[in-house]
C-alpha positions as CSV (number, residue, x, y, z in Angstrom):
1,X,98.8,113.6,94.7
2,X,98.0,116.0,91.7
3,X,100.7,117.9,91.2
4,X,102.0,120.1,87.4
5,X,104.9,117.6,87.2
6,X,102.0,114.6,87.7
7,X,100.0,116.2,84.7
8,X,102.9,117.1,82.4
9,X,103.9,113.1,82.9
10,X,100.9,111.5,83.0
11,X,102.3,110.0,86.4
12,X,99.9,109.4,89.3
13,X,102.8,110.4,92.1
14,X,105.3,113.2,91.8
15,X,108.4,110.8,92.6
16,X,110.9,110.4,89.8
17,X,113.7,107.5,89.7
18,X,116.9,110.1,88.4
19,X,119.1,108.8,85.7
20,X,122.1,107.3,87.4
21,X,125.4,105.9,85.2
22,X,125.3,101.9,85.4
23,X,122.3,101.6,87.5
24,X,119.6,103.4,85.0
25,X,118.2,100.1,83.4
26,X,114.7,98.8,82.0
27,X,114.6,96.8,85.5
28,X,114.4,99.6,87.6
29,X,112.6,102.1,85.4
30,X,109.8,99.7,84.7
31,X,109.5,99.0,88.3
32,X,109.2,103.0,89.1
33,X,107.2,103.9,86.3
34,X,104.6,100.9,86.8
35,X,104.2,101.9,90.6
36,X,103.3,105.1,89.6
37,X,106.0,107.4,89.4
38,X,108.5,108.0,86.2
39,X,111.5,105.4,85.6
40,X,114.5,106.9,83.8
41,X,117.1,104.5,81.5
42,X,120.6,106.3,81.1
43,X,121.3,106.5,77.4
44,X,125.3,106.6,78.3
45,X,124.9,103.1,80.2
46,X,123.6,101.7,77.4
47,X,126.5,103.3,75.2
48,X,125.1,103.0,71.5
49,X,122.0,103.8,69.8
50,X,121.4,100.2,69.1
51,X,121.9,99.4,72.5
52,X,119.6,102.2,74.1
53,X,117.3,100.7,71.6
54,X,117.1,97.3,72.9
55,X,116.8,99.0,76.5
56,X,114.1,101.0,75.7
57,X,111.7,98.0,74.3
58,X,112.6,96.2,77.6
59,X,111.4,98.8,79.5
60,X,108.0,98.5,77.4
61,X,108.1,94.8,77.7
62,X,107.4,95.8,81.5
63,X,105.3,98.6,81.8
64,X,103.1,100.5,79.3
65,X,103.1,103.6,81.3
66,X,105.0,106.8,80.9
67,X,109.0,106.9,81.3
68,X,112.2,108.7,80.3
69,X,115.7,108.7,78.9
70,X,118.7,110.6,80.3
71,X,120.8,112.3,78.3
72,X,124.1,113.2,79.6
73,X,125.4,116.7,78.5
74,X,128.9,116.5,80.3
75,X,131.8,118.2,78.7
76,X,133.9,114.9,79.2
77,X,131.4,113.4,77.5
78,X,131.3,115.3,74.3
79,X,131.7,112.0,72.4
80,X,127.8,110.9,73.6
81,X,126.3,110.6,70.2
82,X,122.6,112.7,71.6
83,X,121.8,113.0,68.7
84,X,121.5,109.7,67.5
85,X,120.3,108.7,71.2
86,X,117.1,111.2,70.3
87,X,116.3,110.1,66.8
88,X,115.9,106.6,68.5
89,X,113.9,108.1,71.1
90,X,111.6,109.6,68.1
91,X,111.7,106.3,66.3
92,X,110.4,104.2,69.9
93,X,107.9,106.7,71.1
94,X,109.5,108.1,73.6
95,X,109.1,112.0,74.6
96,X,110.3,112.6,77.9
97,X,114.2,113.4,78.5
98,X,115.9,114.4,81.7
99,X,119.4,116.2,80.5
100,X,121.9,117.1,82.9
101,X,125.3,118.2,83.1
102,X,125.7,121.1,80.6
103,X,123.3,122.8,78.9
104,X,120.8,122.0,76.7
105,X,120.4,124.6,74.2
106,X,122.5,122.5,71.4
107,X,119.7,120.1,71.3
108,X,116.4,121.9,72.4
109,X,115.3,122.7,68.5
110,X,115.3,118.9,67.7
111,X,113.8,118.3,70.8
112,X,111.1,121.0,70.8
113,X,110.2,120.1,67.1
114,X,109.6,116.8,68.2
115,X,107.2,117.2,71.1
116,X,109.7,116.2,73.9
117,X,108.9,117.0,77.2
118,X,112.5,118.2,78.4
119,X,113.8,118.1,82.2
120,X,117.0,119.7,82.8
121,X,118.3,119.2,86.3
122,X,120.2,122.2,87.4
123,X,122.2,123.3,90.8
124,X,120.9,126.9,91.2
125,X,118.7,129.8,90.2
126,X,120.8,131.2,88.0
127,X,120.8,128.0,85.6
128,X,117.2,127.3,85.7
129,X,116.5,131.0,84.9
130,X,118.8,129.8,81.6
131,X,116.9,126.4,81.3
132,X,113.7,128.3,81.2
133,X,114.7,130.4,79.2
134,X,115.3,128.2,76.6
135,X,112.4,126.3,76.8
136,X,112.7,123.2,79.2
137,X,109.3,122.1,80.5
138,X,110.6,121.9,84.1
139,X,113.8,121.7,86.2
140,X,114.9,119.0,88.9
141,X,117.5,121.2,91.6
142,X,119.9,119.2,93.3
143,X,121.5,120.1,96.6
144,X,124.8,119.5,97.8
145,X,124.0,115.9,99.6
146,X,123.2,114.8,95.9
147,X,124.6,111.5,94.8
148,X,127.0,112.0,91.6
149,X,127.7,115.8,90.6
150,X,125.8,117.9,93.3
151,X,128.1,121.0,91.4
152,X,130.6,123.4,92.5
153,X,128.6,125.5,94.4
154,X,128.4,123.9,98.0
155,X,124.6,125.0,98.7
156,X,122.2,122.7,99.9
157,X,118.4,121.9,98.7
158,X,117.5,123.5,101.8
159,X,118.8,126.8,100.1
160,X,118.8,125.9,96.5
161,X,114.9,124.8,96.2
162,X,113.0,128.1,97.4
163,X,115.9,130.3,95.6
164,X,115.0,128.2,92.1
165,X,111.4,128.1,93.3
166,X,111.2,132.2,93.5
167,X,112.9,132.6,90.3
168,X,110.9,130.6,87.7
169,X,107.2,129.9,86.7
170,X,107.9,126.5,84.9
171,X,107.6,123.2,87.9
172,X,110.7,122.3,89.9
173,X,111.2,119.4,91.1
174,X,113.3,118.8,94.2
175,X,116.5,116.5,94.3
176,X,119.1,115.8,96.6
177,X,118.4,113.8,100.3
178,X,115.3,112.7,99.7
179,X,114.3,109.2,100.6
180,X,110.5,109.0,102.0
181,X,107.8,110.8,102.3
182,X,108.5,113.2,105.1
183,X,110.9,114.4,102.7
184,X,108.0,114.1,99.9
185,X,106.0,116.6,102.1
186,X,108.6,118.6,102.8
187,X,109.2,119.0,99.1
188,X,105.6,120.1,98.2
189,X,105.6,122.6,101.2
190,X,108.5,124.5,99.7
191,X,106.5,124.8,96.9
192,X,108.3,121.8,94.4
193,X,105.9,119.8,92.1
194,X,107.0,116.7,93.2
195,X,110.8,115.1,94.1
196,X,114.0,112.9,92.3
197,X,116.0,109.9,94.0
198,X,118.6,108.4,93.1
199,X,120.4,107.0,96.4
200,X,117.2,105.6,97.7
201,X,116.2,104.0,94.6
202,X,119.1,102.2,95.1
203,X,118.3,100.0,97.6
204,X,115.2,98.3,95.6
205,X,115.1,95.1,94.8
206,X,115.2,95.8,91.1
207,X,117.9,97.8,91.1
208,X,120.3,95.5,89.2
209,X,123.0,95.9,91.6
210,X,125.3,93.3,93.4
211,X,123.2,92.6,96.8
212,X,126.9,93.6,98.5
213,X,126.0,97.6,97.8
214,X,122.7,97.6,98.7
215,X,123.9,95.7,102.5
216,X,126.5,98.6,103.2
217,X,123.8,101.3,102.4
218,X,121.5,100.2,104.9
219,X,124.5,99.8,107.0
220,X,126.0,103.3,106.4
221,X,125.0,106.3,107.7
222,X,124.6,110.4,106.2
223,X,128.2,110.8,106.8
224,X,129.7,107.5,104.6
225,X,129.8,110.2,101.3
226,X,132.6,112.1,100.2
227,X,132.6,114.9,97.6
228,X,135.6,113.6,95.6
229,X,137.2,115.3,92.1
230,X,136.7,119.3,93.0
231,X,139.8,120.4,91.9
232,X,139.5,119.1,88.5
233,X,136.1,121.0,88.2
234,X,133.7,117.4,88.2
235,X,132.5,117.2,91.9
236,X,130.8,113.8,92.3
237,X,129.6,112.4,95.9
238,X,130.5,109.4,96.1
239,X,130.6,106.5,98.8
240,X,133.7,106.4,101.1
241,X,135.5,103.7,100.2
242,X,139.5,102.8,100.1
243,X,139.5,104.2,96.7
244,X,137.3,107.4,97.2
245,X,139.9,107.8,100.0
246,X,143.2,107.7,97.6
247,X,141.4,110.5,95.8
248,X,140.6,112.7,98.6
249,X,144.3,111.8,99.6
250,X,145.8,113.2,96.1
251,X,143.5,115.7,96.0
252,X,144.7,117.4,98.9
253,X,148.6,116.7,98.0
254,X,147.9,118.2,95.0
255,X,147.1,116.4,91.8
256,X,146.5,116.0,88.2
257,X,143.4,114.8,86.3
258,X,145.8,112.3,84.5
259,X,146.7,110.9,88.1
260,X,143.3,110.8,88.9
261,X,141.3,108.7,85.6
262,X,142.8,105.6,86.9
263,X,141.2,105.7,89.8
264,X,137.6,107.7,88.8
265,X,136.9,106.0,85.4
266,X,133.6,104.3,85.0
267,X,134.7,101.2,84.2
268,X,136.0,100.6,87.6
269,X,132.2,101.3,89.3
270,X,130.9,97.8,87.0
271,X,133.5,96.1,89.9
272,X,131.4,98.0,92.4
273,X,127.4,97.3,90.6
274,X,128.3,93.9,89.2
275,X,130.8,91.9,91.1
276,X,130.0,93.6,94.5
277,X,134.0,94.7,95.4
278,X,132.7,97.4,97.9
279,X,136.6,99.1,97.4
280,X,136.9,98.4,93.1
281,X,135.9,101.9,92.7
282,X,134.0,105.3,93.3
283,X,130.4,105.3,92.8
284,X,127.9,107.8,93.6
285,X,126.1,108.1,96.6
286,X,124.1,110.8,98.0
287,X,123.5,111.9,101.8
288,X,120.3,110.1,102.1
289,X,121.9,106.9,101.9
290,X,121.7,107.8,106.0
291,X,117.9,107.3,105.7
292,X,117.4,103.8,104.4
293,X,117.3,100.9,106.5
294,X,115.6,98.2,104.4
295,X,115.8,96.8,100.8
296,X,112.1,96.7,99.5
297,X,110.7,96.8,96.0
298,X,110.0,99.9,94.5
299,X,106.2,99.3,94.4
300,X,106.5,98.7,98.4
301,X,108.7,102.1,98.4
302,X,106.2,104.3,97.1
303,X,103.5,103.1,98.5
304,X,105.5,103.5,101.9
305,X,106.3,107.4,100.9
306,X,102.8,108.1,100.3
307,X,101.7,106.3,103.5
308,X,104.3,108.7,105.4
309,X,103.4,111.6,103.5
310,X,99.6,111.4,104.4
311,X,100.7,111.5,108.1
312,X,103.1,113.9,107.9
313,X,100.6,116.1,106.1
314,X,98.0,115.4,108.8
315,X,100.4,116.0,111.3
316,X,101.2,119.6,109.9
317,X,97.5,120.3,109.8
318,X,96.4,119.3,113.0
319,X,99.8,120.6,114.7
320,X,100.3,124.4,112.9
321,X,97.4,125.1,110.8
């Protein structure tokens, strides 16, 4: 599976674990990078420099192949010291970032003078016409069944890949429902260089998450998401849960953000990761949650994928072509 994304990372399949708040850890990078794909560790999980540090040589401890480091760009998160999070990145050899949520133009000069390979995850063509613009390697395009922040736009990756696809030259990777390899496949025929999970990921075995989520997503189908937190301009897809529900309740009442951090601050979602209280708070989720029906490991994960994306490419051949 030779793809431009599998040469610009030195990975050996085009399947990339997306940063995800809480759940972004050496475990679970490790595990995706050393089966052959590209692990990401979320710089605001680990909160400090220091700390992102420590995370960073776990992850090495594990694997000696390639991996990344999110860097969150959201206005609410202004505070995210990035820059300090990138001149530990320089100092630990590590030179490939994923940003999302805002763009990256503040930080592409340190970046690009310091050989980073920069991934900027985007929700439509008219931002990764920006992001190429200013010089990202590549972009990831979610779709509205994203997990997290799928943006305010409502358009799925159906619609959303070929429109980003048609409008730059740098590779795009596809995100958003995407949780084997008929979707793998699917991907590639669009014309993507290779696909991000988040959801799926999930439901791994070293995902260091309370065995209590990873049960209700096998249980749950495509329509136990919500899009919660629209009408304070921060969409996030989330699971439905009681407190998911009290959102979606205010929400349509009408409400104010200040009513609403109780209830959508991070701190709640370690209830949800790390003590397994399926109802202590929001936490993202994505439509493909529909598609799993097992935990495995994530070496037994993608070799699966590529097993089903070998049929379904021999399928297409022997049934169009």
């Amino acid at each position: 599976m030779k793809t431009r994304i599998t040469e610009l990372l030195g990975i050996e399949y085009p399947i990339i674990c997306g940063g995800m708040f809480q759940v972004g850890r050496a475990e679970l990078a490790a595990a995706v990078s050393e089966a052959g794909g590209l692990g990401i560790i979320t710089s605001k999980t680990q909160g400090t420099p220091d700390k992102l540090r420590e995370e960073i040589r776990k992850v090495k401890a594990l694997t000696k192949k390639p991996f990344g480091v999110n860097l969150n760009l959201f206005p609410s998160q202004s505070a995210t010291p990035n820059e300090e999070f990138i001149e530990v990145m320089i100092e630990e050899d590590v030179h490939i970032v994923e940003t999302s949520g805002q763009s990256p133009e503040p930080l592409m000069k340190l970046l690009k003078d310091n050989n980073f390979i920069v991934i900027h995850k985007v929700i439509g063509a008219k931002y990764a016409i920006t992001a190429e613009r200013l010089g990202v390697d590549a972009v990831i395009v979610v779709g509205n069944e994203t997990g997290g922040h799928p943006g305010m736009s409502d358009v799925g990756t159906m619609v959303a890949l070929p429109r980003v696809i048609d409008s730059v030259k740098i590779p795009v990777i596809a995100g958003g429902g995407f949780a084997d390899g008929r979707g793998l496949v699917g991907a590639l025929a669009f014309g993507a260089e290779g696909v991000l999970m988040g959801t799926r990921f999930m439901a791994t075995k070293e995902a260091t998450i309370h065995d209590n989520v990873k049960q209700w997503m096998i249980s749950a189908d495509e329509t136990q998401t919500v899009v919660v937190q629209k009408t304070i301009g921060s969409p996030s897809r989330v699971a439905k849960n009681e407190v998911s529900k009290e959102v979606e309740r205010l929400e349509t009442k009408g409400t104010t953000i200040e009513e609403l951090l109780p209830l959508i601050t991070g701190q709640r979602t370690k209830h949800v990761y790390f003590e397994g209280d399926l109802d202590g708070g929001i936490w993202s989720c994505g439509q493909s949650v529909g598609l799993i029906k097992e935990v495995l490991s994530v070496e037994e994960l993608i070799q699966q994928m590529v097993s089903e994306a070998k049929k379904a490419s021999a399928f297409i051949q022997q049934s169009v072509i």
